[in-house]
N, C-alpha and C positions, 0 to 999 in steps of 0.2 A: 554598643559596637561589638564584633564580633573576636570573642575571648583571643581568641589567633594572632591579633592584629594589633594587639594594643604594646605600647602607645603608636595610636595613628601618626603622628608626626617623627614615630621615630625616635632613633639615638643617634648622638652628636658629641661635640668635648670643645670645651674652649683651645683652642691651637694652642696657643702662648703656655699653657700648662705642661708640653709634651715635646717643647723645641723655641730657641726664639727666633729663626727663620721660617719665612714662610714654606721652604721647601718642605724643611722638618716636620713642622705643623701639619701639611697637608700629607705628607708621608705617615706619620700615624695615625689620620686618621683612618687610610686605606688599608693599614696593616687588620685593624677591626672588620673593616671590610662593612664600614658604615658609608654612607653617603653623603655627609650634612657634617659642616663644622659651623662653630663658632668663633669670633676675631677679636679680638683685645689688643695686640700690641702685633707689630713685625719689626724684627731686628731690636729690640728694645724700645721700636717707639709708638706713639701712641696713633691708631687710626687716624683722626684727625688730625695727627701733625705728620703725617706723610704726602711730599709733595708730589705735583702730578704724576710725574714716570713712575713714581713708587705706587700709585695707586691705580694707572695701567698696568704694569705687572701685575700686581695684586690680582687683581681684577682678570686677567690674559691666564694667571697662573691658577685659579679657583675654578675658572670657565674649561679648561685643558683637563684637569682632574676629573672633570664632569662631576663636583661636589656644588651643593648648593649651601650656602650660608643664613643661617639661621637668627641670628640674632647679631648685633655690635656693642660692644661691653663700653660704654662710655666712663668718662672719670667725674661727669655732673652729679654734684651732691653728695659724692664720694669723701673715702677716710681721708683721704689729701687735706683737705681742705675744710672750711668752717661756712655759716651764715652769713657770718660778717664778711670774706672775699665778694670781690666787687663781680658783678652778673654777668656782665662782656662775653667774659672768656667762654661762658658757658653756652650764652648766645649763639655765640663763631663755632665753636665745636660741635653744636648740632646741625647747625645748618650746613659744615663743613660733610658731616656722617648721612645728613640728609640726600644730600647727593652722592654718598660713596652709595648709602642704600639703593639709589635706585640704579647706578652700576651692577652693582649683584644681582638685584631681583631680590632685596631683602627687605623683610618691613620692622623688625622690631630691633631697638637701643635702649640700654637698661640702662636705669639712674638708680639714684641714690635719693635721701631726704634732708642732705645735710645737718653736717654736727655741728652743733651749738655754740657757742662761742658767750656765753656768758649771759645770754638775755635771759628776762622771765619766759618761761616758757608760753604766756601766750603770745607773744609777741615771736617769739621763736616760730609756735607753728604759722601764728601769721605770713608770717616771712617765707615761710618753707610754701604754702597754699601760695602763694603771690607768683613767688618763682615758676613753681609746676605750672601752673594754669597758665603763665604764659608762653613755656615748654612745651605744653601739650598744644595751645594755638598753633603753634609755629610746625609742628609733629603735624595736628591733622592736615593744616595748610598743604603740608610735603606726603602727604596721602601715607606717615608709616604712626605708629606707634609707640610711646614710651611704656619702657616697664620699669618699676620700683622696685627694688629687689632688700625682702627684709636682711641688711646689713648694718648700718650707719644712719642715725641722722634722727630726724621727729617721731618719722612713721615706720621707725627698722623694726623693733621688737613687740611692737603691741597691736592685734589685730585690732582697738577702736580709732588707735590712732592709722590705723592703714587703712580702712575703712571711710575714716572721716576724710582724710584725702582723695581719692578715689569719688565720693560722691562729692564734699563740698566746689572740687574742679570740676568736676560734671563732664568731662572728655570721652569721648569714645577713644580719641588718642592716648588714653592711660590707662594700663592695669596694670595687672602685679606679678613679676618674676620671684618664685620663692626657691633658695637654695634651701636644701634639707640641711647642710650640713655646718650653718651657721649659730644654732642653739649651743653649743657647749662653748665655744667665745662668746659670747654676748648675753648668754645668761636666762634662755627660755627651752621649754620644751618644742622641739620643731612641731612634732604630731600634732599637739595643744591648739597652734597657733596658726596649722595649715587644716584644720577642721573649723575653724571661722570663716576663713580666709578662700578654702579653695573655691568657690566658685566665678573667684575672682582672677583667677591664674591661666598664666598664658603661657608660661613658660618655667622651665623647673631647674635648676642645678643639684649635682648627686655628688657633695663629700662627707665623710662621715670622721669622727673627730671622738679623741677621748680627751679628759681632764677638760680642765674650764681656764676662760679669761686668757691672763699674757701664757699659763701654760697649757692650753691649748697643744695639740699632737693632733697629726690627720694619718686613717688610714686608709685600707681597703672598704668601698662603702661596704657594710652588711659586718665589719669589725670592730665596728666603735661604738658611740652611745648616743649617739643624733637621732635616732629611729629614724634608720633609712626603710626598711622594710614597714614599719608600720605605717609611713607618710605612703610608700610605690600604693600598699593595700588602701589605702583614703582617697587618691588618686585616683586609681582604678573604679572604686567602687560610684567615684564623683562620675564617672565617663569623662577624666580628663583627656583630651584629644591632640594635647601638643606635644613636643617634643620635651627627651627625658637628656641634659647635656651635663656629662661630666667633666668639675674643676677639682678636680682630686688633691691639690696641696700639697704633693709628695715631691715634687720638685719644686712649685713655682707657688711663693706667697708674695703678690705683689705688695702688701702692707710690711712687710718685712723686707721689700726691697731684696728677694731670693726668688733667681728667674732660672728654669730649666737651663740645663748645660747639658750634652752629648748624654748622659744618664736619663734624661728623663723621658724620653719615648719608653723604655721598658716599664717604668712607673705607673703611665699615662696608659698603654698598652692594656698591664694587670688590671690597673680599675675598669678601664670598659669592658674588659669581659667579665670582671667580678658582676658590673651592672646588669648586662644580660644575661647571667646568668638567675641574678635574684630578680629581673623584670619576668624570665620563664615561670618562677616558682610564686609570681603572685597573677600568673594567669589564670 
């Protein structure tokens, strides 16, 4: 692709990081003067538990911006929750997203692999393969896409176990959402693990983070020790083609239950330009 352009898909920011109203959200993204956000939660709640008029506006309010939405951050197989919670819920919420998806014109919803809850791990990944591939059924059925995003659960940290998912489901309705900025909580080198991995990637999140584990600190990406720049340069050099979307953690840590307030658009603001500015310098 031609050096100018990259990434083709763009730069975006999960909303809910930078405001928790919708207005908010779609306000900085414009401040960037990007085109594409990302949807997580409005007012504090979760996509799929927004009822209909909430999800006509949504929808009235994303169309009006002339922004298009890039992805929907589900809570499937996410830190919330274990293995052992009963499948239902997960069920409803996709199929719930399934149809917000094709309200926006959006095709990808990022999961998780679910954490463990005490089993032997074979039997864990079993569980975890059973879920997805029924996931991804229902995903390609609704013509969009699940993305795994290395966070949580069987397949978060180890590219054979993301791998093994990935093929033993065998869906064209799965791939993999990799944040760069999840290695110093969880305990791997991002670079390491998206040099396996990228060819598998759809989609990208950009925070960067110093110290490890519960103390973990997020900063500016390109100030921390994630290798953000060394992942954009693996990226690049793969011809990744999707979109590059910043969750910067400077206001909003949904595992910590710490959601933007009036402060966090200037936050949210500095990291997206901090991001194009280091997406310029690894053109």
């Amino acid at each position: 692709m031609p050096a100018d352009t990259w990434p083709a898909g763009g730069l975006a920011g999960i909303g809910d990081e930078a405001a928790p109203t919708l207005t908010g959200q779609l306000r900085a993204v414009e401040l960037l003067g990007w085109d594409a956000v990302e949807l997580r939660t409005v007012d504090g709640h979760a996509l799929a538990d927004l009822d209909r008029a909430c999800r006509d506006r949504l929808v009235r309010a994303v169309r009006d911006a002339g922004l298009r939405v890039v992805c929907l951050d589900s809570r499937i197989g996410g830190w919330a929750g274990t293995i052992a919670d009963p499948f239902d819920p997960d069920r409803a919420e996709l199929a719930s997203l399934a149809e917000l998806c094709a309200d926006l014109g959006t095709r990808y919803v990022r999961i998780m692999s679910y954490p463990n809850a005490g089993l032997p791990e074979p039997r864990w990944r079993q569980e975890v393969v059973d879920r997805v591939r029924h996931l991804a059924d229902l995903a390609e059925s609704a013509g969009i896409t699940l993305l795994h995003e290395n966070c949580v659960g069987w397949a978060a940290s180890r590219a054979d176990r993301a791998l093994d998912l990935l093929h033993t489901v065998g869906s064209p309705a799965l791939r993999l959402l990799f944040d760069i900025g999840n290695g110093p909580a969880h305990g791997y080198t991002a670079a390491d693990l998206l040099a396996e991995l990228v060819p598998f990637v759809a989609h990208v999140h950009v925070k960067d983070a110093v110290g490890d584990g519960e103390d973990t600190t997020y900063t500016l990406p390109g100030d921390g020790r994630a290798g953000v720049v060394a992942c954009l340069r693996l990226l690049s050099a793969a011809g990744y083609d999707g979109v590059l979307s910043i969750e910067p953690h400077l206001a909003t840590r949904p595992h910590e239950d710490r959601w933007a307030d009036a402060g966090g658009t200037a936050a949210f603001v500095a990291a997206g330009h901090r991001l194009a500015e280091l997406v310029r310098g690894v053109r």
